[in-house]
C-alpha positions in Angstrom: 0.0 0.0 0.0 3.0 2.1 1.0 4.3 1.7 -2.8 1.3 2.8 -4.6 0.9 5.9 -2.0 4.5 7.2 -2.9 4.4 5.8 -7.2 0.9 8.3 -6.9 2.9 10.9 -5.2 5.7 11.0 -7.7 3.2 10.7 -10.5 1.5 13.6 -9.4 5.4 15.3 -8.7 5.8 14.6 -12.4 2.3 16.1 -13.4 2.8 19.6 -11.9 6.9 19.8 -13.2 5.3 19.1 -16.7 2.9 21.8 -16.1 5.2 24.2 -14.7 7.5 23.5 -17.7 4.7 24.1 -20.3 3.3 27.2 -18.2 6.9 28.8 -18.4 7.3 28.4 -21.8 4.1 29.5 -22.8 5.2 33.1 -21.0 8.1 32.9 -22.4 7.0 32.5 -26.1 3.9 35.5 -25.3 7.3 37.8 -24.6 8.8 36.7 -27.7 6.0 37.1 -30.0 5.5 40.9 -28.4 9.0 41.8 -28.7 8.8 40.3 -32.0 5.4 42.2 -33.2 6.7 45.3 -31.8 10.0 45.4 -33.7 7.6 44.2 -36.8 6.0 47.3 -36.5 8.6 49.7 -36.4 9.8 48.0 -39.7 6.5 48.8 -41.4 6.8 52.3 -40.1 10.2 53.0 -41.1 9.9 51.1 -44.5 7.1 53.4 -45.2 9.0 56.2 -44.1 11.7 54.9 -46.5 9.1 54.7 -49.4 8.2 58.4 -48.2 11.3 59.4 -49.0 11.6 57.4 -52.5 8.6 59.4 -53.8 9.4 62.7 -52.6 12.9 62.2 -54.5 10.4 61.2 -57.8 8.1 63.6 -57.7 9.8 66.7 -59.4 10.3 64.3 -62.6 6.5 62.8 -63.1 4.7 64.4 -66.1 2.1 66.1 -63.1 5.0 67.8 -62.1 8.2 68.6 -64.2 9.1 72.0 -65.7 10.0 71.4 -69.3 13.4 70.2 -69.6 14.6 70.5 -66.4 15.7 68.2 -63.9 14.7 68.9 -60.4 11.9 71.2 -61.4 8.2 71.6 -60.8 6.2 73.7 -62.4 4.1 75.3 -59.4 1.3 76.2 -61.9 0.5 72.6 -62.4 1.2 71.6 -58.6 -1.5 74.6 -58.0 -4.3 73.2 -59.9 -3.6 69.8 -59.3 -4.4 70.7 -55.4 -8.0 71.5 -56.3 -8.7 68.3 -58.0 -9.9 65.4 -55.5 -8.8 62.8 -58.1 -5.6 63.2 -57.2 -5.6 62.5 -53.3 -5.1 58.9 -53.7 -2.4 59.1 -56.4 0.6 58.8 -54.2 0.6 56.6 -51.1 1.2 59.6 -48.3 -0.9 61.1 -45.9 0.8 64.6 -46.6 2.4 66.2 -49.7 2.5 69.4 -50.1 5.2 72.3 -52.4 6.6 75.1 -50.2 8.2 78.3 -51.9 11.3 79.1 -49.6 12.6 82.1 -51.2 12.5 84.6 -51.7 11.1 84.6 -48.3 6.8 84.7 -48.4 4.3 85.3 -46.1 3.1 81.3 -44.3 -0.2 81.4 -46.2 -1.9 78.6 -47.8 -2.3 78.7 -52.0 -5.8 79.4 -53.3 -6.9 81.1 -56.3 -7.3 84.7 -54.7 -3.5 84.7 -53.1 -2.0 82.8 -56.0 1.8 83.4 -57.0 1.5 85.2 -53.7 2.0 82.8 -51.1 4.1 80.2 -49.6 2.2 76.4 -49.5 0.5 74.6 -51.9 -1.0 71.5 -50.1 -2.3 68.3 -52.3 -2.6 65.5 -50.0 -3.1 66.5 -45.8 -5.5 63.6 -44.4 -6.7 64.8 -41.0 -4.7 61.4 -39.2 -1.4 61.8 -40.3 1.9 60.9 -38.4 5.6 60.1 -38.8 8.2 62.2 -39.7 8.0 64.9 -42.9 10.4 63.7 -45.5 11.5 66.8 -47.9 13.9 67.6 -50.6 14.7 71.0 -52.5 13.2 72.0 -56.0 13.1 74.8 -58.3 9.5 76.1 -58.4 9.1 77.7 -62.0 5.9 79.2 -63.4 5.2 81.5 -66.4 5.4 85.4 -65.8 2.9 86.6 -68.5 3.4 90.3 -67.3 7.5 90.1 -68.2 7.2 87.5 -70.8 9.5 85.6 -68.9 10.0 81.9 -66.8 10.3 83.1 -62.9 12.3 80.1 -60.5 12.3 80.2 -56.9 13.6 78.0 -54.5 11.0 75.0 -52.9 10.5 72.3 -50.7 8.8 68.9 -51.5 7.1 67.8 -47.8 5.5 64.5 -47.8 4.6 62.1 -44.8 4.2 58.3 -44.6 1.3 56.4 -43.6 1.7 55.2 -39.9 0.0 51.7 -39.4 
């Protein structure tokens, strides 16, 4: 009788080692997989971030865009009316985009078609739930001066912003 009582014991030893064991490495695999989604999502964020960047460096050479013949140009008259068109919103895969004229120095004032040439932002993408960091890069802004017959180029800034997850 003796015998059975301690072979029951050590069964029952056995049972709740096994459980312990399988209890512990069921924690341990929820931190893993948390540590693991967690760095996941930061390399969603950054890759878009990345992509960001990618299209902010393209954008002064798409056909919507360019100025003529030259490299690293945007015409600001096209980025202008391309802003009033909602068709355009889900062209490029950012929550923000938007043409800055950075000099000669202007007042802070969003483009519309009672301030236009004089102002400083043309926005064509801001959805209200943006975040991440601004990616921008430096372009010639050029437009047509009908008054002087001539091409007018100021100095710009592409801003665009990745989608956050």
């Amino acid at each position: 009788m003796k015998k059975q009582k301690k072979g029951q014991m050590k069964v029952q030893e056995m049972a709740f080692v096994l459980l312990a064991i399988i209890i512990f490495f069921a924690m341990v695999s929820l931190v893993y997989l948390s540590i693991r989604l967690s760095s996941l999502r930061e390399d969603v964020t950054a890759q878009r971030e990345q992509a960001a960047k990618e299209t902010v460096r393209k954008l002064s050479d798409i056909p919507e865009f360019s100025w003529a013949d030259c490299s690293n140009c945007i015409d600001a008259d096209k980025v202008f009316m391309l802003s009033g068109r909602a068709s355009y919103k889900n062209l490029w895969d950012v929550n923000y985009l938007a043409v800055e004229k950075v000099y000669p120095n202007a007042t802070k004032r969003e483009c519309n078609n009672a301030n236009y040439p004089d102002c400083a932002i043309i926005t064509l993408v801001n959805k209200t739930a943006y975040s991440g960091t601004t990616t921008s890069a430096y372009v010639a802004l050029c437009r047509f001066e009908p008054d002087g017959d001539y091409t007018k180029c100021e100095l710009g800034k592409i801003h665009a912003s990745a989608k956050a997850i």
